[in-house]
BALOKE-989149 format. One record per residue (C-alpha): residue number from 1; x, y, z. Coordinates in Angstrom, 3 decimals. Each point is the difference from the previous one (the first is absolute). Layout:
% BALOKE-989149
[NUM, [X, Y, Z]] ...
***
This chain:
% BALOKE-989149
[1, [23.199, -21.354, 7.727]] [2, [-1.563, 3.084, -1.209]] [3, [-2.818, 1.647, -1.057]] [4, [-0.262, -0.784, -4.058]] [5, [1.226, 3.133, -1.881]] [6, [0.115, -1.663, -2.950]] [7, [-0.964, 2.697, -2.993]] [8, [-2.220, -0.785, -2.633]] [9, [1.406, -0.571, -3.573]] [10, [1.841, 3.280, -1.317]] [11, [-2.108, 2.184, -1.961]] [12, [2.416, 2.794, -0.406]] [13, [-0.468, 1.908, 3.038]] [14, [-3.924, 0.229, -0.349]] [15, [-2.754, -2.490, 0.456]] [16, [-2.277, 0.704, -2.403]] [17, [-3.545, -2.477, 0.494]] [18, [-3.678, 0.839, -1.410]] [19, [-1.724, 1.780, 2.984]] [20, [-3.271, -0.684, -1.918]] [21, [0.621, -3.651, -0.235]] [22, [-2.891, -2.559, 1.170]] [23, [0.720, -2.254, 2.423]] [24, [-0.655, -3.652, -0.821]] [25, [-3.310, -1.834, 0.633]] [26, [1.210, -2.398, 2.654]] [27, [1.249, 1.944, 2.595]] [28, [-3.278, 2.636, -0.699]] [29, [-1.894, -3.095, 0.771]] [30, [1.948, -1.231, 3.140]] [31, [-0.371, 3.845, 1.146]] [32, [-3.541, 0.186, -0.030]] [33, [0.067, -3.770, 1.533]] [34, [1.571, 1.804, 3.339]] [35, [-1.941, 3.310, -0.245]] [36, [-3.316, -2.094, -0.151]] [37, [1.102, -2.808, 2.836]] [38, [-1.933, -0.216, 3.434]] [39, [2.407, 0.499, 2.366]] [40, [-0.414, -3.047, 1.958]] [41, [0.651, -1.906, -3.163]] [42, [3.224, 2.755, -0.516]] [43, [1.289, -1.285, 3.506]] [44, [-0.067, -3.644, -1.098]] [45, [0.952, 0.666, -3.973]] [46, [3.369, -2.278, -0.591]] [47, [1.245, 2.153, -2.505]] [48, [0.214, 2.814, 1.949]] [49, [4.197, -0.178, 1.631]] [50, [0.102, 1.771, 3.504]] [51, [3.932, 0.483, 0.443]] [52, [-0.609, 1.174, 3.433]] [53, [-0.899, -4.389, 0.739]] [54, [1.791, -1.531, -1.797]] [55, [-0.860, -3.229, 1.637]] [56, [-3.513, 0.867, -1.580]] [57, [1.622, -0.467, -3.209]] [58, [-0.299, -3.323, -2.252]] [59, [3.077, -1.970, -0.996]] [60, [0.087, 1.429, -3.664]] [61, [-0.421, 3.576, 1.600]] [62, [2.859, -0.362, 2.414]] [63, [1.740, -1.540, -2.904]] [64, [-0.812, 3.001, -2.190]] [65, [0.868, 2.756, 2.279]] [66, [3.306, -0.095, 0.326]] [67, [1.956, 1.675, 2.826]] [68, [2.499, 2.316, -1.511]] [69, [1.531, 1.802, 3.609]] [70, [-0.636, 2.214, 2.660]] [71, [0.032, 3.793, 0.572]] [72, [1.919, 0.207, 3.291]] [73, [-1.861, 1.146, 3.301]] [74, [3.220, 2.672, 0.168]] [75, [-1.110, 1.729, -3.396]] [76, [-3.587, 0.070, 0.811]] [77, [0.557, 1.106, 3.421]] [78, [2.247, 2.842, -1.703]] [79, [-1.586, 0.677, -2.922]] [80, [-3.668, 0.664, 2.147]] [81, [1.823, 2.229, 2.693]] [82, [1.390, 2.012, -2.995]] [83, [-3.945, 0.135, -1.115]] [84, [-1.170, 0.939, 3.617]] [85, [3.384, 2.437, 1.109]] [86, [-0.472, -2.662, 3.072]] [87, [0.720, -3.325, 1.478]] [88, [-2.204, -2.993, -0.376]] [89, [-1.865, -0.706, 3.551]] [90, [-0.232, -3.742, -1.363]] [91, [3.204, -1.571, -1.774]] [92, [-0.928, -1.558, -3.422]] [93, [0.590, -3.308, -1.128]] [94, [1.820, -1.185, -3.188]] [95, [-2.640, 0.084, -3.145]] [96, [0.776, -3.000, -2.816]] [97, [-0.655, 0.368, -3.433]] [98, [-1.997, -2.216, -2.029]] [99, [0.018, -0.344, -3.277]] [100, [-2.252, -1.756, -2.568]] [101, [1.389, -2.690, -1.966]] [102, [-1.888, 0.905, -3.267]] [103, [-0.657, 3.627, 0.392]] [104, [4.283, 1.311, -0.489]] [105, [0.069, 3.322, 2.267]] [106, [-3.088, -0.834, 2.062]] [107, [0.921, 0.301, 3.630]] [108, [-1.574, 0.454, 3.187]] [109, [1.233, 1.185, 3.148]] [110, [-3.238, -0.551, 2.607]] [111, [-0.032, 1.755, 3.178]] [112, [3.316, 2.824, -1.488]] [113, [-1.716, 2.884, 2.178]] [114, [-0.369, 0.007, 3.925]] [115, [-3.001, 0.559, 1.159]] [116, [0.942, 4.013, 1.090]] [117, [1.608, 0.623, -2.692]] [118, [-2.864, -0.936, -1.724]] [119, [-2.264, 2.246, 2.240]] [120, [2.502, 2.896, -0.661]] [121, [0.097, -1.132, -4.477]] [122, [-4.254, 0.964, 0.425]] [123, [0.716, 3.323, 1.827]] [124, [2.256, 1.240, -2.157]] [125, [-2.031, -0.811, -3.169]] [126, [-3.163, 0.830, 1.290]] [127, [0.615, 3.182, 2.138]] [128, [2.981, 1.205, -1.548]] [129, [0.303, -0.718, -3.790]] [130, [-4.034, -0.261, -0.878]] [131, [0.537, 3.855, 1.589]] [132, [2.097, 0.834, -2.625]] [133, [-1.350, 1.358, -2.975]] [134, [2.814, -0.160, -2.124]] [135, [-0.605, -3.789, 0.214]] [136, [-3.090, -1.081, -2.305]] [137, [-2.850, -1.775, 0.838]] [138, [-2.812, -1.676, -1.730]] [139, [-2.482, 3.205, 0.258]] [140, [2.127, 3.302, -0.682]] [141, [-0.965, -0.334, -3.080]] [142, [-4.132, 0.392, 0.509]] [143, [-0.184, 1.931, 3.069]] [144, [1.232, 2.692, 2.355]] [145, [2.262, -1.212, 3.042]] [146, [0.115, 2.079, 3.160]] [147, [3.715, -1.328, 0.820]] [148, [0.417, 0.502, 3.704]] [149, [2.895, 3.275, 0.072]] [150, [3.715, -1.056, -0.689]] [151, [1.889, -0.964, 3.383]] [152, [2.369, 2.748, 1.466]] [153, [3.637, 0.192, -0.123]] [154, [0.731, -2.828, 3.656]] [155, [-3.455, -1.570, -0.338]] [156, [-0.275, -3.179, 0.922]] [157, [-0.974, -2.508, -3.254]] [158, [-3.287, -0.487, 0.779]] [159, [-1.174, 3.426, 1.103]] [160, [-2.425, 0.353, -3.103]] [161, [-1.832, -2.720, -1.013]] [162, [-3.679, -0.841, -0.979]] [163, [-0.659, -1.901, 2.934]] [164, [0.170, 2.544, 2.040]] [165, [-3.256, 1.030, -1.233]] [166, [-3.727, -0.506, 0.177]] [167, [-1.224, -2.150, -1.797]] [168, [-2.946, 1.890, -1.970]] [169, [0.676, 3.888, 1.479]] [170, [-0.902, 2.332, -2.642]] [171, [2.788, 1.887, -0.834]] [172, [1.639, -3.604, -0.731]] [173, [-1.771, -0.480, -3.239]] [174, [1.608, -0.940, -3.341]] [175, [-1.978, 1.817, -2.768]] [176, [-0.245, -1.335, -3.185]] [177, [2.022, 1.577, -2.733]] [178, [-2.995, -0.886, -2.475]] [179, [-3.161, -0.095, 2.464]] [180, [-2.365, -1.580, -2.763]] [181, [2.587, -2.786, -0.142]] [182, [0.634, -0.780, 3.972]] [183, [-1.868, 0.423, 3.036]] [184, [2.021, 1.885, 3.564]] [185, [2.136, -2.479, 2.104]] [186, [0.153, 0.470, 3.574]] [187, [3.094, -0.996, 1.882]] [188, [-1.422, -3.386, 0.884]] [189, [-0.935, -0.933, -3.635]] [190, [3.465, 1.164, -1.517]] [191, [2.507, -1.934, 2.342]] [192, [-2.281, -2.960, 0.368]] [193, [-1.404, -0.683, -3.062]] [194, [1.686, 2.312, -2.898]] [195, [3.142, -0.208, 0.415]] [196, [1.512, -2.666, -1.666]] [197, [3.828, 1.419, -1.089]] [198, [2.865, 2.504, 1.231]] [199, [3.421, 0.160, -2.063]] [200, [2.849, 0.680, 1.266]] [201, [3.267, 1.579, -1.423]] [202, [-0.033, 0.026, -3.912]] [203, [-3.561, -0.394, -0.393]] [204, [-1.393, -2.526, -2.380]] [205, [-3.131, 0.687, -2.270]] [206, [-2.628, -2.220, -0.049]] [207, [-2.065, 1.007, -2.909]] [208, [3.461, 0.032, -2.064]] [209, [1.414, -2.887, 2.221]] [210, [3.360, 1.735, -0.430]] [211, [2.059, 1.951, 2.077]] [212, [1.463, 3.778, 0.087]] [213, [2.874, 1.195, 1.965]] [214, [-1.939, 2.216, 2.823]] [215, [1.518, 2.444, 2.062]] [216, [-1.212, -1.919, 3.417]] [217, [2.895, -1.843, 1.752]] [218, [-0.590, -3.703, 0.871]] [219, [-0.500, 0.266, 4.005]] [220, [3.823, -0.200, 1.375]] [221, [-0.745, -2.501, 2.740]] [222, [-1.976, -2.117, -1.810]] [223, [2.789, -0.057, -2.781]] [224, [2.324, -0.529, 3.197]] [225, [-2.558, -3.337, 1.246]] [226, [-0.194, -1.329, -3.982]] [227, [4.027, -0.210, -0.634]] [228, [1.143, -0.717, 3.140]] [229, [-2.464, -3.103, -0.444]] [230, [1.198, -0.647, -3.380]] [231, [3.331, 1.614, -0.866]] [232, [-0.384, -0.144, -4.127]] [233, [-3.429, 2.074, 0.332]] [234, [-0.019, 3.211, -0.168]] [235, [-3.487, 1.406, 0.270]] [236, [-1.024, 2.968, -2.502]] [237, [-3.864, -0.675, 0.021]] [238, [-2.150, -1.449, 2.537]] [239, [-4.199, -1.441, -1.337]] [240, [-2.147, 0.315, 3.324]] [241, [-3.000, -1.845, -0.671]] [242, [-2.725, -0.493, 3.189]] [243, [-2.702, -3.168, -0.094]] [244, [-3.207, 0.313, 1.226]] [245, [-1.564, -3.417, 0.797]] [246, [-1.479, -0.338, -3.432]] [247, [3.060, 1.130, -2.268]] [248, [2.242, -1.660, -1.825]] [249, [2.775, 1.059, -2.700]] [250, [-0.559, -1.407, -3.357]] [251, [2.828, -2.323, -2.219]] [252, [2.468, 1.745, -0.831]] [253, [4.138, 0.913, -1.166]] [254, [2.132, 2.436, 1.598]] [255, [1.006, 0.984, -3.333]] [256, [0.603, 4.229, -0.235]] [257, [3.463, -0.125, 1.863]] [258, [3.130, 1.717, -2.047]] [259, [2.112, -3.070, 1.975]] [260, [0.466, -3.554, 0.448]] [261, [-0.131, 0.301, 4.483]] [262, [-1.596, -2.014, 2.354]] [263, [-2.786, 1.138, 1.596]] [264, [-1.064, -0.481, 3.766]] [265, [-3.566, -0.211, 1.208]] [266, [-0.994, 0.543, 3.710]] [267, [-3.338, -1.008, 1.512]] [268, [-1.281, 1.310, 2.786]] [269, [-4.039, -0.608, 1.658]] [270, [-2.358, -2.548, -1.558]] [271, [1.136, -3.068, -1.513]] [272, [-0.079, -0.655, -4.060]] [273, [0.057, -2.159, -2.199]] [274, [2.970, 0.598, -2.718]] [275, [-0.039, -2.330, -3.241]] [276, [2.974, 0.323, -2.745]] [277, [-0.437, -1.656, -3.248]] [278, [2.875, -1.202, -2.884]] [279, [-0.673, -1.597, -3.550]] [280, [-2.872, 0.223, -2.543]] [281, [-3.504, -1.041, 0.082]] [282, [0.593, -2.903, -2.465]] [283, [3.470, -0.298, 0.422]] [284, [1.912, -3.392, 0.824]] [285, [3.143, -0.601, 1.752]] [286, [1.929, 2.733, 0.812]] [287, [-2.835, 2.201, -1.044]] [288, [-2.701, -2.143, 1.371]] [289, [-2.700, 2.491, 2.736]] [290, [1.144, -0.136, 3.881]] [291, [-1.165, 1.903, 2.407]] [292, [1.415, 0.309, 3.821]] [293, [-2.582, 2.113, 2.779]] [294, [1.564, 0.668, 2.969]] [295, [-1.406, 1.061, 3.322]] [296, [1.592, 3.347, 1.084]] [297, [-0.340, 1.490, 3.116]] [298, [1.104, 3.448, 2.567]] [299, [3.317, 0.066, -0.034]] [300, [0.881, -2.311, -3.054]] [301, [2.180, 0.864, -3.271]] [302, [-0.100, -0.951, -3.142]] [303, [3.577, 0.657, -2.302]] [304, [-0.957, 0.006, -3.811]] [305, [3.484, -0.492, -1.844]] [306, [0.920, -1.934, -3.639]] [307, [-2.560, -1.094, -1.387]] [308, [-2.433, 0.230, 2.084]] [309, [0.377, 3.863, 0.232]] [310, [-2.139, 0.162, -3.483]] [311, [-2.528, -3.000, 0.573]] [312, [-3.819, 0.532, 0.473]] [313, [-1.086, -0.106, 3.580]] [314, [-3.051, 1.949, 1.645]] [315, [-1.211, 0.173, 3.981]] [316, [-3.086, -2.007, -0.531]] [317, [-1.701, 1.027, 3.115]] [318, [0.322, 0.929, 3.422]] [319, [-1.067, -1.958, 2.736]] [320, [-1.951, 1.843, 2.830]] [321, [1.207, -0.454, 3.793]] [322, [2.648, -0.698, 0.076]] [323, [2.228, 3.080, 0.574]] [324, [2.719, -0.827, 3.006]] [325, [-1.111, 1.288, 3.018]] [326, [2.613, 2.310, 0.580]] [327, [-1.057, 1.622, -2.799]] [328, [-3.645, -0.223, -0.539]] [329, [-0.875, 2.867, 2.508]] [330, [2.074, 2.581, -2.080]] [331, [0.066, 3.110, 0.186]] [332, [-0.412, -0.814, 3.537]] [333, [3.269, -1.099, 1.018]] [334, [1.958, 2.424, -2.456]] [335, [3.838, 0.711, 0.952]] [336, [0.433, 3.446, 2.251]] [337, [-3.240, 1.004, -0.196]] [338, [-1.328, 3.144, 1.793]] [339, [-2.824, -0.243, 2.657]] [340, [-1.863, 2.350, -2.161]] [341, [1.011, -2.336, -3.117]] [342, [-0.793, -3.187, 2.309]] [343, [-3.260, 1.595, 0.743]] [344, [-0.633, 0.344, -4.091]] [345, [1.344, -3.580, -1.222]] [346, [-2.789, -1.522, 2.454]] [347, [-2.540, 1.359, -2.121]] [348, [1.795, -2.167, -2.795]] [349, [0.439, -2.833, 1.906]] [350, [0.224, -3.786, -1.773]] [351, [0.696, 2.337, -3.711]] [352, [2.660, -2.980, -0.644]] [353, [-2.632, -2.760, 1.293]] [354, [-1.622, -0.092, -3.520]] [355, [3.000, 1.084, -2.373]] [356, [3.112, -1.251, -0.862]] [357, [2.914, 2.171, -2.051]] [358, [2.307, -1.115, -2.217]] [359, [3.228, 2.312, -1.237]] [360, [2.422, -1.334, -2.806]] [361, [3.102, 2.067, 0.316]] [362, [1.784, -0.345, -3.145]] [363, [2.899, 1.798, -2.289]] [364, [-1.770, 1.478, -2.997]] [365, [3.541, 1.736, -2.230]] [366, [3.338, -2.065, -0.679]] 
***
């Protein structure tokens, strides 16, 4: 069986959903639950579904999660070498699909990216497309970015990138736009605590929460790794949002979207804690409040289709730690690096030790 592309009910073409809407009590509670848990108590919280174990799982959970199919080993293996332009060094195995029971549309495949394609999804975020300034990030809007220079025509996809400099040299600086209003940033302060967001392809506005077509292509290979992954996606927009230890995305819909697609979300560094929500704070039966959190870690996916593609859900927190070794050295380690480049990254080293990124890749226009 199939991933679920079940569409959500007609609306004439065009979803149309209150951006502004507030989210319902319950789940704000069980959000701030999570954020506020020791994580000791995290590790031993029942609620919490790791799909990665699921002998960890309870007999209701293993009841609830349902398993729906697999994506082949063959179409990951071909979908990541049409990502990378190269063969895998490590064959992949087949990736099931789980899906919840209650949550229509809620599906997780854990453990979707190898571990070097993984390494190589970082790189070409965080050297290549943060390096593009046609692709917006959280602070273009108060200060003054000294972009590293555009690549040359046969360079190599990772010959400009931030990394590749010091980490509080001068001539690095980001000036404020409005200096009463924000203080300098050296390098240091903007990649490891600033930045928090990078769009990609048709770029979505937060302070709006809408999007606008954009000139800026959605990154070919990427669009190449998202469809050959899932065939009925075809990526026009890509949210790239990076976790410190102490962030967390607030409850919320994926509601500005001109179309009724499903939406795929990669994970790649730290582990989090995901949590969806359906029904109404005082509702009863169909409408009565349930909330699912899910443990998501490097590597994992989670397919939003149906329903659940416009239900509340939030990243309550991130969990320090516990970033794969293969990939918690990074930029150390990138793919093809230079000696001089090699030499750079281990000024860097252990960036993706403390973060973890998230990218939904999703079709914004019918």
């Amino acid at each position: 069986m199939e991933l679920s592309t079940a569409a959500a009910p007609d609306r004439g073409g065009s979803v149309h959903h209150d951006t502004h809407a507030m989210p319902p009590q319950f789940i704000q509670r069980e959000h701030w639950r999570y954020q506020s848990m020791r994580k000791g108590a995290l590790e031993k919280d029942p609620d919490v579904v790791d799909l990665r174990n699921r002998d960890s799982l309870s007999e209701s959970q293993q009841q609830a999660w349902e398993p729906t199919g697999v994506i082949p080993a063959s179409r990951i293996e071909a979908a990541c070498e049409a990502y990378s332009g190269r063969p895998l060094q490590t064959p992949p195995h087949d990736a099931p699909i789980f899906e919840h029971r209650d949550f229509p549309g809620l599906q997780v495949i854990a453990g979707l990216l190898p571990p070097e394609t993984q390494v190589l999804f970082t790189s070409c975020l965080m050297h290549r497309d943060l390096s593009n300034p046609q692709h917006k990030i959280n602070l273009q809007a108060d200060y003054d970015i000294p972009y590293p220079p555009e690549p040359a025509s046969g360079m190599q996809r990772f010959d400009t990138s931030f990394f590749t400099r010091e980490r509080s040299a001068a001539e690095d600086i980001l000036l404020p736009i409005v200096p009463d209003k924000h203080k300098p940033l050296n390098n240091e302060q903007f990649l490891y605590t600033k930045l928090r967001w990078l769009t990609l392809g048709d770029q979505y506005d937060w302070p709006t929460r809408s999007y606008a077509k954009h000139a800026t292509p959605f990154p070919e290979d990427l669009s190449k790794l998202v469809t050959g992954l899932f065939p009925h996606i075809r990526p026009e927009s890509g949210v790239v949002l990076l976790y410190g230890a102490k962030d967390f995305m607030p409850v919320h819909r994926d509601v500005s979207e001109q179309c009724q697609r499903a939406l795929a979300s990669f994970s790649v560094g730290c582990d989090g804690i995901f949590i969806m929500a359906r029904g109404e704070d005082d509702g009863e039966g169909e409408y009565a409040p349930r909330t699912v959190a899910i443990r998501v870690r490097s590597g994992d996916c989670v397919h939003l289709d149906g329903e659940a593609r416009w239900a509340w859900h939030a990243m309550a927190r991130t969990i320090p730690s516990t970033c794969p070794a293969y990939l918690a050295d990074w930029p150390v380690g990138t793919p093809g690096a230079t000696l001089a480049e090699q030499k750079a990254y281990k000024k860097w080293r252990g960036y993706m030790g403390t973060k973890r990124i998230n990218v939904s890749c999703r079709q914004v226009w019918d």
